[in-house]
N, C-alpha and C positions, 0 to 999 in steps of 0.2 A: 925611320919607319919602313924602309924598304926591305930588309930581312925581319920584318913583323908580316904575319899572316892572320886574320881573322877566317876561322873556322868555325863553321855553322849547320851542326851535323853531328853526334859522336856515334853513332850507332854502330854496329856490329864491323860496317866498312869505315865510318869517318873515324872511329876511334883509334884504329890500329894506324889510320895514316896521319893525323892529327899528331901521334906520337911519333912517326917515323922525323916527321919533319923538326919535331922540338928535338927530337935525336940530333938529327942534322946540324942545327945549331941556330933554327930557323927560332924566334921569338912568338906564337903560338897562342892565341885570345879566341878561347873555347867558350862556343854557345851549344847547351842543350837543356832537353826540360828536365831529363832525367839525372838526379843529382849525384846518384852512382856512376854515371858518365861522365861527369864533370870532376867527379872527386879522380877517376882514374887516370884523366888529365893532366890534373894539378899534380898526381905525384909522380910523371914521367919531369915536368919542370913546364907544365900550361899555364897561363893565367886564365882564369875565369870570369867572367863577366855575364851581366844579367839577361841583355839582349841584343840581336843582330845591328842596331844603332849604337850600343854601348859597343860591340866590335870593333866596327869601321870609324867610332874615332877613333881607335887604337892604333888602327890599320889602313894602309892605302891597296894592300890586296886581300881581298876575299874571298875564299872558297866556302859556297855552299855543295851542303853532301844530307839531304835531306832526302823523303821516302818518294813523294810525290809531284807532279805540276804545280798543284795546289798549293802542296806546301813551300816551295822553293816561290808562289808567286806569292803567300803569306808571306814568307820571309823578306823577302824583296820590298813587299809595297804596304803589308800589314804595319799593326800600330808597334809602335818601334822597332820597325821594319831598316832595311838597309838606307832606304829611301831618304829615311826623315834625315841622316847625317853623310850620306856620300856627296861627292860634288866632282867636277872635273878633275881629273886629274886620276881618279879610282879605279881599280880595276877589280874585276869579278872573274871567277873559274866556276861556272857550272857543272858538277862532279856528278850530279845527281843523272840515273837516267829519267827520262822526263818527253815530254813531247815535243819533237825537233819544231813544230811549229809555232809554238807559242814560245819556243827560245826563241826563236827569228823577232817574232814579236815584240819581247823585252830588252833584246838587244837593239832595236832601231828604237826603243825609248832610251833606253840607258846612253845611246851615240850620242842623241840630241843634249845630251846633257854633259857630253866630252867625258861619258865614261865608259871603259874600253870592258867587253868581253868578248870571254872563250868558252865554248861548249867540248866538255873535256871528261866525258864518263870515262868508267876503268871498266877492266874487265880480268878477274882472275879469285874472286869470291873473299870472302874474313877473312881464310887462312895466308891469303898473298898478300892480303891489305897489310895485316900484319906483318910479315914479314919484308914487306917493300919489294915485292917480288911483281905488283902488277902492270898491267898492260893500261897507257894512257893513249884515249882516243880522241885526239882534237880539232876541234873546227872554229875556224876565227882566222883575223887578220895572223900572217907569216912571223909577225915583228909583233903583236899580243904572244903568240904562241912562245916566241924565243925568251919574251921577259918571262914567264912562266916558267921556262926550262929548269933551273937551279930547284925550285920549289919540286916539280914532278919527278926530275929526278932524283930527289929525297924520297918519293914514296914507289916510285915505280923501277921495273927492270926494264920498259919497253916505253918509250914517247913518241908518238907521230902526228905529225898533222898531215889532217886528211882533205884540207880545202873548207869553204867558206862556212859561215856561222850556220852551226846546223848538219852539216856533214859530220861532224864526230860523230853524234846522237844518232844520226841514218846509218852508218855503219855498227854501231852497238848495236840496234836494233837488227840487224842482219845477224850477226854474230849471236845476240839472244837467240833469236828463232831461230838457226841449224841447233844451239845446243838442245830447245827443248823440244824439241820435235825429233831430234833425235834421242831424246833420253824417254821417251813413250814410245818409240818403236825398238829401243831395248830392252825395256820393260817386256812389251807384249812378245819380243821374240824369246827371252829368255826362260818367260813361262809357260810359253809354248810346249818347249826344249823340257825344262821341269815335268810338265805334265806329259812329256814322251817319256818320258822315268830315265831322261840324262842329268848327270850328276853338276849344279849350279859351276862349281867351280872348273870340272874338266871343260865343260864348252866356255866358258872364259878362257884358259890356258891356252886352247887352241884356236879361238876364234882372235882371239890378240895377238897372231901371229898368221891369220890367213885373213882375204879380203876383205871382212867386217871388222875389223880395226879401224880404232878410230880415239881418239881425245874423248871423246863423250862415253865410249866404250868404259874408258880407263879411271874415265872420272866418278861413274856411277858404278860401276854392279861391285866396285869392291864394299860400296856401301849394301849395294842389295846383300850381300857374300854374309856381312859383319853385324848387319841387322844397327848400324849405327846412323842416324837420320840426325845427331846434332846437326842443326843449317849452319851450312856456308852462306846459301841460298833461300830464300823460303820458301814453301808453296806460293804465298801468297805474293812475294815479289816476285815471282815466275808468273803467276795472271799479270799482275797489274804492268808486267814490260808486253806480257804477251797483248793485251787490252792496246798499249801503245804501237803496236806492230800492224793488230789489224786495222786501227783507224786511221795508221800513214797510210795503209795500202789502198785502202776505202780513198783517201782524200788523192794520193797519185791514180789513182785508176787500176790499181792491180792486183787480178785476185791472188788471193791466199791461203787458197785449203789445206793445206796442213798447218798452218798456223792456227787458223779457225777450230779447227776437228780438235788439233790438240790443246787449245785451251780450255773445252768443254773438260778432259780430262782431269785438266789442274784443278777446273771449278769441281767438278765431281769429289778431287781430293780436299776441297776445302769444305765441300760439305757433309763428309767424310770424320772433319774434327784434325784434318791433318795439317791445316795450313800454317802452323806454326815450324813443321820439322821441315828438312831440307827437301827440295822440289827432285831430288830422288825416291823420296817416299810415294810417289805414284805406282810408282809399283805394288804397293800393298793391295791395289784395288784388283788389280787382275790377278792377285793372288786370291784375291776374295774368291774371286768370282770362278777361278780355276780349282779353287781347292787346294793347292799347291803351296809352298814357302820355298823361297829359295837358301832363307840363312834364319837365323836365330830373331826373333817376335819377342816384344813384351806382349 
């Protein structure tokens, strides 16, 4: 059972890495509600099962990769939940990003019960989940982290641990907040730029080559350029990390305005009707509001 992994999650991210690993040659026991995620599973070579306790008999390690706190604590403690059949000896990888404090919390129940986790979000969106291309951020015991190595680095290009349970998830969340805070002051500078009557793609050309360069640069406006807003990311998973961001800062003591300011944006775009396309789609709103388009609109 040791090269067995119960996975609990398929979505847009758990699916592509779900299969990296049955890639790998890892033994792979898929839980989702959505039956088009499970069938896409079974025919990378998953087995399927009905719920997160059906899993972890299967399995002595478990990754959940779920949306929310909620659900990851449904998963866990809900009715045939992890709970009802793990025991000593079990280990869990929380993949999900989620709120580093009530990881802490689960984790000192889960100890009392001799089973071992790691708080281990990713960072690099669908298309690197898929590809095995992402960034693994972990927090947990040195020697949890290292049994997990083989498994991560079936799905990822990058693994670190970053210190104790809970520290993954605080650095994710850092890493959330520069992207989305800086992908609304992309936005708004580039429509700015637009409504000066510069041409969308020449101030990228040259702005990706002088001081406002950047990863978020490079990550968004070729979407604003292409009018293409399939998510990597959603609107609505860009609130709901960014929701997680302000209440660590609220609960450390430290404020956060641009965090703050720019999750007002996201919500704007979610009641907008946008929250389903990529959390680049904020842009549309100061396009509204400028008049302006930067690339091609349905």
């Amino acid at each position: 059972m040791t090269d067995t992994i119960g996975f609990i999650g398929l979505g847009a991210m758990g699916g592509g890495m779900a299969a990296n690993l049955a890639k790998a040659g890892f033994k792979v026991i898929g839980v989702d509600l959505d039956p088009k995620r499970t069938a896409a599973l079974a025919e990378k070579g998953g087995t399927i099962v009905a719920t997160p306790a059906d899993a972890a008999r299967q399995a002595k390690r478990v990754i959940t990769m779920v949306e929310t706190t909620a659900q990851t604590e449904q998963v866990l403690y809900g009715k045939d939940g992890l709970s009802d059949s793990m025991a000593a000896g079990h280990a869990i990888a929380m993949m999900s990003t989620i709120d580093p404090i009530a990881t802490k919390r689960m984790h000192d129940d889960l100890k009392s019960k001799g089973i071992s986790m790691v708080d281990a979000p990713v960072s690099g969106g669908a298309g690197r989940a898929a590809d095995g291309s992402l960034a693994i951020i972990c927090g947990g015991e040195k020697s949890d982290f290292e049994g997990w190595l083989p498994a991560f680095k079936a799905m990822s290009a990058n693994q670190f641990h970053v210190g104790t349970i809970g520290q993954g998830l605080a650095l994710k969340l850092v890493n959330n907040m520069l992207i989305q805070t800086s992908t609304v002051a992309i936005a708004e500078a580039f429509v700015m730029g637009a409504k000066a009557g510069l041409d969308p793609k020449v101030m990228y050309d040259v702005i990706k080559v002088s001081t406002g360069a950047s990863f978020a640069l490079d990550f968004r406006v070729p979407r604003f350029l292409s009018g293409d807003f399939t998510p990597g990311g959603t609107v609505d998973i860009s609130y709901k990390d960014q929701e997680l961001e302000t209440a660590f800062g609220k609960a450390l003591g430290v404020p956060l305005f641009m965090a703050n300011i720019s999750q007002q944006i996201y919500q704007m775009a979610r009641a907008q009707g946008l929250n389903k396309q990529d959390g680049a789609s904020v842009v549309k709103l100061y396009e509204q509001m400028a008049g302006v388009k930067l690339g091609p609109r349905d």
